[in-house]
N, C-alpha and C positions, 0 to 999 in steps of 0.2 A: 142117350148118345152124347148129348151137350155133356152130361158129368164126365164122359170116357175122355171126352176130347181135351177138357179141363183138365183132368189128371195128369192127363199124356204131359200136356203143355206144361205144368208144375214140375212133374218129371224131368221133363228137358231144362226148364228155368234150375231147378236143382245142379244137375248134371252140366250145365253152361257154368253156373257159379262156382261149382266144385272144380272142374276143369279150370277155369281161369285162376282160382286159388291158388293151385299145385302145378301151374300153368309155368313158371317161373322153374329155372335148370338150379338147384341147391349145390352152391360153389362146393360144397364138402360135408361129409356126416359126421357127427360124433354116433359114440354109444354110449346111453344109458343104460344101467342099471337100476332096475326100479325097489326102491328099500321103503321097511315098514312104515306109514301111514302114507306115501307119496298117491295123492290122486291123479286122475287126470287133467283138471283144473293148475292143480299146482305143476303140474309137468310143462304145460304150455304156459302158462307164467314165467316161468324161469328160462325157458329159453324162447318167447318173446315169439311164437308161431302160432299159424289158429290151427284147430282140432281137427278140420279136411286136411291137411298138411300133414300133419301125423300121423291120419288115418292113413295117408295114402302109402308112406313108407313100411305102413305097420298093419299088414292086412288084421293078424290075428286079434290085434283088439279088438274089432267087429265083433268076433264070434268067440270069444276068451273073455274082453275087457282084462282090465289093466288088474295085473297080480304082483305081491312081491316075488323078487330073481329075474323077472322078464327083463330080457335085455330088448330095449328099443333103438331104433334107429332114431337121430335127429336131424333132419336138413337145417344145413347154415346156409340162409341167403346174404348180401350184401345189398343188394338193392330190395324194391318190390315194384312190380310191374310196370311198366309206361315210366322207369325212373333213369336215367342216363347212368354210366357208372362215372362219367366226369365228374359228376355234381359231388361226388363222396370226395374229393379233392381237398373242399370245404372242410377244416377240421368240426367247424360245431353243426354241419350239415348234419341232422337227425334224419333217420330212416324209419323205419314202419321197425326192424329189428338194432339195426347196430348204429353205433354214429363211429364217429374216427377221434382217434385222440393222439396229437403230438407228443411225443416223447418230450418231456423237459428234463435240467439237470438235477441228478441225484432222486430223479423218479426211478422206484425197484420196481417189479412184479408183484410185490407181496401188497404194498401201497395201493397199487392199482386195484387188484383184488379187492382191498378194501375199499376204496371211493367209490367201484360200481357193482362192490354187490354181488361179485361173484367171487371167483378159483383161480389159484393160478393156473394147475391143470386146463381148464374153459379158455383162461386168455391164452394160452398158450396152442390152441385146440384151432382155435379162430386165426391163430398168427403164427405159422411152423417156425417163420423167421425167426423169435424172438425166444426160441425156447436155449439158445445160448445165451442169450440175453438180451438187455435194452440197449439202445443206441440213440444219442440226444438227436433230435430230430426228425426220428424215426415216425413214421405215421403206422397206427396201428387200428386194427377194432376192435371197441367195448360193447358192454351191452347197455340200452339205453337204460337210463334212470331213472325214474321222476326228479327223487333226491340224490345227491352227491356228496357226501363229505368227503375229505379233502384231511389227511393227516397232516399234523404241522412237520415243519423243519427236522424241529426237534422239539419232543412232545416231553415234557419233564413229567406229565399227569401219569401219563398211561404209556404200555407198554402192549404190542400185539403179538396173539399165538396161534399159529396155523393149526388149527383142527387134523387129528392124523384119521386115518380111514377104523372103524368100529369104534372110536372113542365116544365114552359118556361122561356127561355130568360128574359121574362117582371116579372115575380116572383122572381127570383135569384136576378134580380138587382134590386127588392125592399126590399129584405134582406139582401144582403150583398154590393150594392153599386157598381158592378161590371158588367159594359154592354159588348153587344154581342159578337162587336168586342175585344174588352179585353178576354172573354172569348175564343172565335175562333182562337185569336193568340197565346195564351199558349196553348190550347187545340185542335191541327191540327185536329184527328180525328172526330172533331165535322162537319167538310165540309162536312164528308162521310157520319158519320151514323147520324148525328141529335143529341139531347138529348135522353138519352136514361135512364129510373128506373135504378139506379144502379150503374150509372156509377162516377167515381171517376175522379173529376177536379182540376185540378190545380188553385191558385187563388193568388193574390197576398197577400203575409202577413199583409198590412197595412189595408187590406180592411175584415173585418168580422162580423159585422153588431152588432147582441148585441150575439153573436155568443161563447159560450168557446172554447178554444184551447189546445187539449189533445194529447198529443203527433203528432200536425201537422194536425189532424182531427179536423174542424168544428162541434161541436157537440149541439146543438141548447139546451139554457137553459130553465129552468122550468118556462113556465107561466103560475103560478098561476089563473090569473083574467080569461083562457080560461079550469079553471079545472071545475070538478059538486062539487058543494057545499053541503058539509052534514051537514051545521049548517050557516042558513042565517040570523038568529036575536043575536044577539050580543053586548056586555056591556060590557063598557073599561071604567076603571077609569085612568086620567092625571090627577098629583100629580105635581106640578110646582111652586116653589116659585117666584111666583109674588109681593110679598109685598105689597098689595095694602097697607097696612094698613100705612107705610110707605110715600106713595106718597098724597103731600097738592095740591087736587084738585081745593082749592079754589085758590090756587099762578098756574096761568098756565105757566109766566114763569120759575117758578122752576120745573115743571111738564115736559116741554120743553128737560131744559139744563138736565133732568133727562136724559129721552128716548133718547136724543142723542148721549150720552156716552153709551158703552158698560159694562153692568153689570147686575147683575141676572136678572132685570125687563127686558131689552133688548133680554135677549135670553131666556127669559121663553116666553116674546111675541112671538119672529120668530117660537120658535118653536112649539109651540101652533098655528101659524099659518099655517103652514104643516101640522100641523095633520089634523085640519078645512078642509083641502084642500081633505087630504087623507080621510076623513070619507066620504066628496060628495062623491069621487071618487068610493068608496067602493059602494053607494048606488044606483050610476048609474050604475053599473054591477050587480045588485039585491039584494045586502045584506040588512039588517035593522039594523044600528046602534044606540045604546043609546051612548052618551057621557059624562060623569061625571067628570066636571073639580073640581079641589079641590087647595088651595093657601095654602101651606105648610107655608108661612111665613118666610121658613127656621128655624124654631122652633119645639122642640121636642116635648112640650107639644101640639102645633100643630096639631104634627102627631099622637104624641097619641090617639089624637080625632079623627082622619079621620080614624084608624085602626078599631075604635071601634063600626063605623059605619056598619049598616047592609047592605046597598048599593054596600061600595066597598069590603063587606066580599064575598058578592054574583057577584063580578065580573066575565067577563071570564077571564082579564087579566090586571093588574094595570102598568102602564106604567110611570116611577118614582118612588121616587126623584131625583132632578137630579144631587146634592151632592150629593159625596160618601160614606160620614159619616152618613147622613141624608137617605139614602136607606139604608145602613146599617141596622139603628133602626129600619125600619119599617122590612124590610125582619128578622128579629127575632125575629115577635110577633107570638106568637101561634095561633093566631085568625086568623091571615093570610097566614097559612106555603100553604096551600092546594093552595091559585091560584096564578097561574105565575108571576112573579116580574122580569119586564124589566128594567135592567141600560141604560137609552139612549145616554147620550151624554158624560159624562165625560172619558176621557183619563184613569184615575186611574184606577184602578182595587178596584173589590168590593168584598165585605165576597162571598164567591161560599155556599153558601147553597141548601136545595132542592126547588124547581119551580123557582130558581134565573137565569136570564139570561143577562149575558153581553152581550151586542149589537156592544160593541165599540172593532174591533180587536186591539189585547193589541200587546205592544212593542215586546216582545219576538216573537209572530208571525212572523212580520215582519222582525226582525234582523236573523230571520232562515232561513228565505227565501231569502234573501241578502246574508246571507254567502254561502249559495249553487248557486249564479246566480253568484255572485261574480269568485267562484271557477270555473264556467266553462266558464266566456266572460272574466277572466286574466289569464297569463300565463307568463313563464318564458323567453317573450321576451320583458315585458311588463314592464317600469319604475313605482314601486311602491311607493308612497308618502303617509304614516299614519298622520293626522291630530286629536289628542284627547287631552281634555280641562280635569285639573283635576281630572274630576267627572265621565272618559270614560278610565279611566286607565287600566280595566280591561277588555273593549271593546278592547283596542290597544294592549293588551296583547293575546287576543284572533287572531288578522290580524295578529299578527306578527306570529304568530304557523301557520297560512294557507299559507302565506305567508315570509317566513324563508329570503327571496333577498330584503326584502320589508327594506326600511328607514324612521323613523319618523323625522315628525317635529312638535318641541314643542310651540304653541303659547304662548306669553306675557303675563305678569300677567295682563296687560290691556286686555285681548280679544282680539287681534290682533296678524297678524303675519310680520316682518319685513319685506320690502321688495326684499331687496338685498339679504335675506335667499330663498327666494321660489325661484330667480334667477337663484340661483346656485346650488338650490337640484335639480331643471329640468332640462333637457337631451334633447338638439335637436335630428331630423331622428328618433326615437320611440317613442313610444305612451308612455306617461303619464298618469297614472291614479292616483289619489286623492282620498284617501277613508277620507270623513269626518266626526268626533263623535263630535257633541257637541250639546245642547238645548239652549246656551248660542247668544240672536241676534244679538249681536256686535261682535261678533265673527263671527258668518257665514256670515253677509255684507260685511265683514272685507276680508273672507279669498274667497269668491266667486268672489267677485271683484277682488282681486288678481289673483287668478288661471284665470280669463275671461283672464286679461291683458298681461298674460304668453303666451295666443293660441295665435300662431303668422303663416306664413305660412308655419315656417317650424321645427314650436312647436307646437305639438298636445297636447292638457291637457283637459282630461275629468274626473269630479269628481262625487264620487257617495258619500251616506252616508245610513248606516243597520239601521238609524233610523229619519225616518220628524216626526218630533216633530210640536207640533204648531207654536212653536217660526218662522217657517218659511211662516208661513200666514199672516208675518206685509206685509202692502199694500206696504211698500216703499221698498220692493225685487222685484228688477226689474227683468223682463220677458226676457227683451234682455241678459242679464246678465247667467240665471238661462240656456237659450237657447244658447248661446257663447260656456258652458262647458259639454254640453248636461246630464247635472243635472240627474243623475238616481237614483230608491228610489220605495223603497214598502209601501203602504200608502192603507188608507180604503174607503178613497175619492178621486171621480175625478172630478173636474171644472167639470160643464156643459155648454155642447156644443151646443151653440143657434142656429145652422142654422136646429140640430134633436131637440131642445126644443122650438123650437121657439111659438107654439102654446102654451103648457105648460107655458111658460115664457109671456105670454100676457098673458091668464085665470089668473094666479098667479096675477100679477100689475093691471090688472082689480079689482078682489075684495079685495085684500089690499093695492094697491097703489105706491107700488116698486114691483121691480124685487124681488127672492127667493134669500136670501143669505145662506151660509154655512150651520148654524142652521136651517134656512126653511126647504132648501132640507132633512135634516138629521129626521126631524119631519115627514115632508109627505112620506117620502122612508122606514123609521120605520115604523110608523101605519100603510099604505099600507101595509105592508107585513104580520104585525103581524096581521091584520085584513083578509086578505086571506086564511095564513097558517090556523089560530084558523077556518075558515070557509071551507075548504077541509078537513083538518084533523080530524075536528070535537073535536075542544081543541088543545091548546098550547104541551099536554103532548107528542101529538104525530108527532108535528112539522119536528122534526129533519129529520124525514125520505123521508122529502121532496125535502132532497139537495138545492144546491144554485141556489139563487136569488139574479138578479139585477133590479132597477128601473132608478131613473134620474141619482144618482151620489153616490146609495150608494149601494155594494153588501152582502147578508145574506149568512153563511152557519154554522148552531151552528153542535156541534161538542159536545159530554159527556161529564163531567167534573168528580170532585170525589162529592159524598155528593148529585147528583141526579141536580145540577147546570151544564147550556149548554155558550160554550164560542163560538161567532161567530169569524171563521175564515176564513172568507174571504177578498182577498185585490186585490188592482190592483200593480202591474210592469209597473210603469211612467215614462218616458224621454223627456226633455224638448230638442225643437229642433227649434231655430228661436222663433218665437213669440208662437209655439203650443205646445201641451204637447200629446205624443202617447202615448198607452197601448203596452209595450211590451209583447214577445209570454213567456209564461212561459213553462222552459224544465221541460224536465223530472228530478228528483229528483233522486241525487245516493242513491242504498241503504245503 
């Protein structure tokens, strides 16, 4: 009789304690999905409940236990029993499950994610409010922590990437480069829970696949070639002064010492030969291109004729010429205003009219973007040296207002600089930085040589310049040199890199017979693109709103202009380092 009554009485002490558990009303549920190796242990760990709690929403586990596919319920409490909800008031008030966490400035979702260990999905699940977003101020709930880490400002090391739902190990390091153990060591928690939808990794900064970088977040760019197509047959007029008329086909070796040297015929070829390349490419993803080449001559009456043509009035988009004077005329014929007029290659800048689009990001781009990276990697421990030629006087005028501790040194009226003057403007034990202005190439041979021969082990000298000019693609700027002072610079082109081109770069010498130089690439990276966009967007007018795009070595992102003309600005952040050249992280922009 005593055992029955014992029982009885355990029974109820059970059922007393189990009620008082579950006893508390769960502000809200999520549901889980229960995926391969998730136990039950690990299920109530992560969301921070005991196992009568679960039970109770989840009858079937009793008489099932936990399977993968099962979708479980989760109660979200905020408090637990006998706890006031005043008290959560308190930001670092800790609860049995969640604490509260003030909003600060320039805290994301993704951030947060990481410092406590969970999803944004999950914070967002806890706080419907914030699923538009965060608000400085704003009080929210996390899950509690033991530990916390806390991402920097701006993290120059590392770079994070949100886990997409069925991804593994074998996927991540075919996107971004980065195997399992690399991942597992920055990323302890992976031992425990696996991969997980959601979850927010650490990653090394040099490693990002073709990946942008937005405040520290991997944020994966626009492919085009995997969009639906709302216009798959397509007509592009290329406008290229090739000269045939020029070239004495019957002398082949004057035809020869022609094509050898660099001059229009040379780069109207390359880059005619990208486009060639880009049109297959286009056609093997389903498009149907007509191609309409047209040889300007580099003559106006020319062009005249080619405007007047009914073919290229009925284009979807003319691409050329490739002087800036010579696009100029054509882009202000009335016959032509209505379809889009691509400037490809040249540096200049061209009239901004309407359906006018610059392709080539223009110098001021770039010099704004330099002076804002400039502003946050120097400081006022940093030895400042101004380098400006003449014709950068007003470039040197502008360093020297960001930089007030900064000293100039004036090169020779030869392009050169002495060398017992760079001797003695540089400063052992602190960094040295070089800011270089000039498009002049006896000059930057001159003074990169120099500044290399300055780095010593216990002279640091690293030079940058707000603007690479072309002058710096003669072949005889050596690499070791450019790599000695770790050369940094915003530019709209990046070398391609043959161990990820390498397929590219054989198709390419296959059917033309070299590798793709400069112009090739700038041909096939162009028409690709403008043949996508015109085919998602269904016309060039509505491009823009496709955001940016990269292919082998050049990146799109047109931007409005005044007059109904679109300027692409988009660049890369370069550093030469030994014999390679990296993409640095671009920060955040002060306002």
């Amino acid at each position: 009789m005593m055992k029955k009554q014992l029982g009885i009485l355990a029974t109820i002490l059970f059922l007393f304690t189990a009620f008082w558990t579950v006893a508390q009303t769960p502000d809200s549920f999520l549901t889980h999905k229960v995926k391969k190796g998730e136990t039950l242990d690990w299920i109530i760990a992560r969301y921070q409940i005991t196992a009568e709690q679960l039970k109770a929403y989840n009858p079937s586990l009793e008489r099932f236990g936990i399977r993968r596919k099962m979708n479980l319920r989760i109660p979200v409490f905020s408090t637990v029993a006998g706890t006031p909800k005043t008290e959560l008031n308190t930001v670092t008030k800790d609860t049995t499950t969640f604490r509260i966490h003030e909003v600060l400035p320039k805290e994301t979702k993704w951030r947060l994610a990481y410092q406590y260990n969970t999803t944004i999905e999950f914070l967002d699940s806890l706080n419907p409010e914030i699923k538009l977003g965060l608000k400085i101020g704003q009080k929210i709930r996390v899950p509690s922590a033991a530990f916390i880490e806390v991402i920097p400002e701006r993290d120059s090391l590392y770079n994070y990437y949100e886990v997409l739902p069925k991804e593994g190990y074998y996927r991540i390091e075919k996107k971004l480069g980065v195997n399992q153990v690399t991942l597992d060591s920055l990323n302890p928690e992976l031992k425990e829970k696996g991969l997980l939808a959601g979850m927010i990794l650490k990653i090394p900064a040099a490693e990002s696949g073709d990946f942008m970088v937005k405040n520290d977040l991997l944020i994966p760019r626009v492919n085009l070639a995997d969009s639906l197509f709302q216009k798959k047959e397509l007509t592009l007029s290329l406008l290229l002064p090739f000269k045939a008329n020029e070239i004495e086909f019957d002398s082949i070796a004057d035809t020869e010492r022609l094509l050898l040297s660099r001059n229009l015929h040379t780069l109207s070829l390359d880059f005619y030969s990208g486009a060639l390349l880009a049109v297959s490419t286009a056609e093997e993803i389903g498009l149907s291109v007509v191609l309409q080449t047209f040889d300007t001559e580099n003559n106006y009456a020319k062009l005249e004729e080619i405007a007047n043509q009914t073919e290229v009035q009925k284009s979807d988009f003319i691409v050329g010429p490739l002087i800036p004077s010579n696009f100029d005329y054509l882009s202000n014929k009335p016959t032509l205003q209505a379809v889009p007029k691509i400037a490809p290659l040249s540096t200049n800048p061209v009239a901004l009219r309407k359906n006018v689009y610059q392709s080539i990001t223009q110098a001021e781009t770039f010099r704004a973007k330099m002076f804002r990276y400039l502003e946050q990697v120097i400081d006022t421990t940093h030895h400042v040296v101004i380098v400006a030629d003449s014709l950068n006087r007003a470039i040197e005028e502008k360093l020297k207002a960001q930089f007030p501790w900064s000293i100039t040194l004036r090169p020779e009226k030869g392009d050169y600089i002495l060398p017992e003057l760079a001797d003695s403007l540089l400063i052992d034990s602190i960094p040295n930085k070089v800011i270089l202005e000039t498009q002049s190439f006896p000059l930057i041979a001159n003074a990169l040589s120099q500044f290399n021969a300055q780095n010593t082990t216990t002279r640091a000298v690293q030079v940058y310049t707000t603007y690479r000019s072309n002058a710096y693609d003669n072949e005889n700027l050596s690499r070791k040199i450019l790599g000695g002072i770790k050369f940094t610079y915003a530019v709209g082109f990046k070398p391609l890199e043959y161990a990820a081109n390498s397929d590219f770069i054989e198709k390419f010498k296959l059917r033309f017979g070299k590798p793709p130089n400069k112009e090739a690439l700038r041909g096939y990276d162009l028409v690709l693109d403008l043949l996508l966009r015109a085919a998602v967007a269904k016309g060039l007018e509505n491009m823009p709103t496709l955001g940016e795009t990269q292919y082998r070595s050049n990146r799109f992102l047109y931007e409005p202009e005044t007059n109904g003309a679109y300027v692409n600005k988009a660049f890369y952040l370069l550093q030469h380092e030994g014999y390679e050249v990296f993409e640095l992280k671009e920060w955040d922009e002060k306002p």
